[in-house]
C-alpha positions as a Python dict, from the first residue, in 0.01 Angstrom:
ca = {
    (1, 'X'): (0, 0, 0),
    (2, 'X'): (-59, -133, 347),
    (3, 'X'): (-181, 100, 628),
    (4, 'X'): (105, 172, 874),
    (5, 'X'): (44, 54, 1210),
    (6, 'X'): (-131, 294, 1409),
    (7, 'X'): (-337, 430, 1189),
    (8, 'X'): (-693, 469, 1154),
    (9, 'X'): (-719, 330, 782),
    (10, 'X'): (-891, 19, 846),
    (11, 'X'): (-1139, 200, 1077),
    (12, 'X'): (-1256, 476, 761),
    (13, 'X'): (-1270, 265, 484),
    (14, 'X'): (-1620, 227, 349),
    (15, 'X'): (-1591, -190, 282),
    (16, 'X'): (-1520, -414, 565),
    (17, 'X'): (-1466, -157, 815),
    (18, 'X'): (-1295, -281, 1125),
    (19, 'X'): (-1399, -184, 1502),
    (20, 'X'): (-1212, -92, 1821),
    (21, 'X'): (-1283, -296, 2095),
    (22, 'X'): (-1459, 33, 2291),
    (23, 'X'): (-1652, 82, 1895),
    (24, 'X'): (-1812, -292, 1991),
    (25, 'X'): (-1830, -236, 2334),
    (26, 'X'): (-2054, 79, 2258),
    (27, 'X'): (-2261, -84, 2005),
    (28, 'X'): (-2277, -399, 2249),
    (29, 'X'): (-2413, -173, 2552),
    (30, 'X'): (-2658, 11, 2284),
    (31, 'X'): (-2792, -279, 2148),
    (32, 'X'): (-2834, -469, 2507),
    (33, 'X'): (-3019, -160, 2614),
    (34, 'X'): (-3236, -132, 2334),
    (35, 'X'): (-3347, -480, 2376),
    (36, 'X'): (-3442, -406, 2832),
    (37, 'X'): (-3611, -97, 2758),
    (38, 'X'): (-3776, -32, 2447),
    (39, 'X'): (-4052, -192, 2316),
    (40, 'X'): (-3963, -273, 1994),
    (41, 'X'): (-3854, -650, 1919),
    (42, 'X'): (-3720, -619, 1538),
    (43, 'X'): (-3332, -612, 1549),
    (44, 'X'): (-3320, -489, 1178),
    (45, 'X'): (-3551, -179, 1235),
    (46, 'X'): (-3338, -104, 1537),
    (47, 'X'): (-2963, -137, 1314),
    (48, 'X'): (-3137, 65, 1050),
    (49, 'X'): (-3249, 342, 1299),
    (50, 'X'): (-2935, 366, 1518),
    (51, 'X'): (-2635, 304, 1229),
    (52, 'X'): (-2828, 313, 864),
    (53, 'X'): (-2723, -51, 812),
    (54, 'X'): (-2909, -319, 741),
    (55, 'X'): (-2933, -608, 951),
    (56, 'X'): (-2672, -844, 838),
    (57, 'X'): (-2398, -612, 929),
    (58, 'X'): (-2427, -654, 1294),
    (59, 'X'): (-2422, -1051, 1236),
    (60, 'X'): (-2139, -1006, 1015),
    (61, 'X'): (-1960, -844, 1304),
    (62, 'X'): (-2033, -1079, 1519),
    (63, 'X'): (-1852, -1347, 1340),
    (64, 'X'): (-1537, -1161, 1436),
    (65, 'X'): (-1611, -1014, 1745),
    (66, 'X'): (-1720, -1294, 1977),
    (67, 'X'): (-1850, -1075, 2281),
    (68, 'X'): (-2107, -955, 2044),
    (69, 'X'): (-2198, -1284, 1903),
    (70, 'X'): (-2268, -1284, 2309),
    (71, 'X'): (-2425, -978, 2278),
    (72, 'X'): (-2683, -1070, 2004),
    (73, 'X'): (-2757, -1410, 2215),
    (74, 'X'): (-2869, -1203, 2483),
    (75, 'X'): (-3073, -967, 2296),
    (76, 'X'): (-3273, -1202, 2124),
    (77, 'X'): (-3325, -1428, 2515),
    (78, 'X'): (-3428, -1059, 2590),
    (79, 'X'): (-3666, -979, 2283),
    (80, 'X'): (-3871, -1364, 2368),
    (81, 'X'): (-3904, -1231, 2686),
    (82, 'X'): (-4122, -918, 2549),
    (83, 'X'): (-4293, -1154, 2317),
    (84, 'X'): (-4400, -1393, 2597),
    (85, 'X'): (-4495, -1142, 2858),
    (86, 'X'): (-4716, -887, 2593),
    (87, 'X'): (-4836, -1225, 2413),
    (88, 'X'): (-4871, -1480, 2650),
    (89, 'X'): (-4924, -1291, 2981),
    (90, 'X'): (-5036, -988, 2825),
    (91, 'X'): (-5310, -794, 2671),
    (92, 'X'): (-5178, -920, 2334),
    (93, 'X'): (-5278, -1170, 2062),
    (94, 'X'): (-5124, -1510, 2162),
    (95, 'X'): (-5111, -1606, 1821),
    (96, 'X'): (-4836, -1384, 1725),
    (97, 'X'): (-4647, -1467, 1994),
    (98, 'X'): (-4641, -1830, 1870),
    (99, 'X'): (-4546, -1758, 1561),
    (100, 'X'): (-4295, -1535, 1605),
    (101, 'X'): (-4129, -1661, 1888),
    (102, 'X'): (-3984, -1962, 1749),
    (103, 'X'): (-3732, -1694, 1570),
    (104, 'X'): (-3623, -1560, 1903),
    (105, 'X'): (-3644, -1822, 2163),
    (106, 'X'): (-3432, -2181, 2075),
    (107, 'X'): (-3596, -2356, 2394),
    (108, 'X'): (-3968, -2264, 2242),
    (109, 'X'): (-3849, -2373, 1864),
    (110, 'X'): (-3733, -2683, 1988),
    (111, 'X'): (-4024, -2767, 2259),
    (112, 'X'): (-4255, -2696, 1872),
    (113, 'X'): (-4049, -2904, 1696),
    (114, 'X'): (-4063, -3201, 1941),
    (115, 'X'): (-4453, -3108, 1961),
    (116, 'X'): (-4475, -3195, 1572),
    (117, 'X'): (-4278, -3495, 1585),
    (118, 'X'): (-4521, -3648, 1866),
    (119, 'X'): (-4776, -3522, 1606),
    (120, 'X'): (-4669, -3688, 1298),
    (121, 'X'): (-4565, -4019, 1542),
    (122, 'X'): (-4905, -4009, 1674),
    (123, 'X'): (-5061, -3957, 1303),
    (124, 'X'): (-4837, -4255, 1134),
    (125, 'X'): (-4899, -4479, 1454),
    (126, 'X'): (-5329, -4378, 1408),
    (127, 'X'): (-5287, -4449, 990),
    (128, 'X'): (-5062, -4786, 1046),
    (129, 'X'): (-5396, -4925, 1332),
    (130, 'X'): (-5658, -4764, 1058),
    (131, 'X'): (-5472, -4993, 784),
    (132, 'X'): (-5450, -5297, 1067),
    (133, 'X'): (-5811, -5272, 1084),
    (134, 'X'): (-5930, -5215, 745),
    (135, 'X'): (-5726, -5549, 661),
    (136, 'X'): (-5882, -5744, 915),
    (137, 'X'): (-6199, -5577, 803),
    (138, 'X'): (-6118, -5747, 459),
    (139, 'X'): (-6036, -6017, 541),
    (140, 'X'): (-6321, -6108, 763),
    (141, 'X'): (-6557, -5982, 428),
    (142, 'X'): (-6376, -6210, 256),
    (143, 'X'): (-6432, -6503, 491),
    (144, 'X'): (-6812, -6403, 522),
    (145, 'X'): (-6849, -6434, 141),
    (146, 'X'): (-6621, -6755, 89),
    (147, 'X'): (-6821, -6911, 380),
    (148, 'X'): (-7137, -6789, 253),
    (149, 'X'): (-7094, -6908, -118),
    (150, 'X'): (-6964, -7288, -15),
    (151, 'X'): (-7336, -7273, 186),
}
């Protein structure tokens, strides 16, 4: 039987639960907040703490609630900050901060990406000269003994 219009059916039911707009807005300001002022910089231990859920229940949201598609954008700009100021700037281990910020940061995954392209352009460019040379290598061997053995 459908739910009557009006009702709060769709907002009690235990699978697929659906929000009001001031339910997202709420968990939109929360989650924003979370991400300015505490220290933390795991989105899952933070869902788990405030609503018992796991992680992929806020994205799932976020597929049908575009402000907090928004929402989670900005958290995670917010979260690379903390990485890069505690790692980078900080009194931290830079080494986490590189590998962690990738996850957190697009404009730092794709500046490492573009990093290991130049790398494996500059290592196919160094092994195509290293096989240039070893050929002319040969071949001049090859001259040297031909030359050598009509003497």
């Amino acid at each position: 039987m459908a739910a009557a219009k009006g009702n709060t059916y769709t907002q009690n039911r235990k699978i697929n639960p659906q929000y009001t707009d001031k339910q997202i807005a709420t968990i939109i300001d929360d989650l924003l907040e979370w991400a300015y002022k505490d220290d933390g910089i795991y989105i899952a231990s933070y869902i788990y703490e405030k609503y018992k859920r796991s992680k992929s229940w806020i994205y799932n949201l976020a597929d049908h609630h575009e402000e907090l598609k928004d929402a989670l954008e900005v958290t995670r700009e917010l979260i690379a900050a903390k990485v890069a100021n505690h790692c980078f700037m900080g009194d931290r281990n830079s080494t986490f901060g590189e590998k962690i910020l990738p996850i957190y940061c697009k404009e730092y995954k794709a500046l490492k990406e573009w990093q290991a392209e130049l790398s494996r352009q500059k290592d196919s460019d160094l092994k195509a000269t290293a096989d240039q040379i070893i050929k002319a290598v040969k071949e001049d061997r090859l001259l040297e003994l031909l030359s050598q053995k009509d003497d």
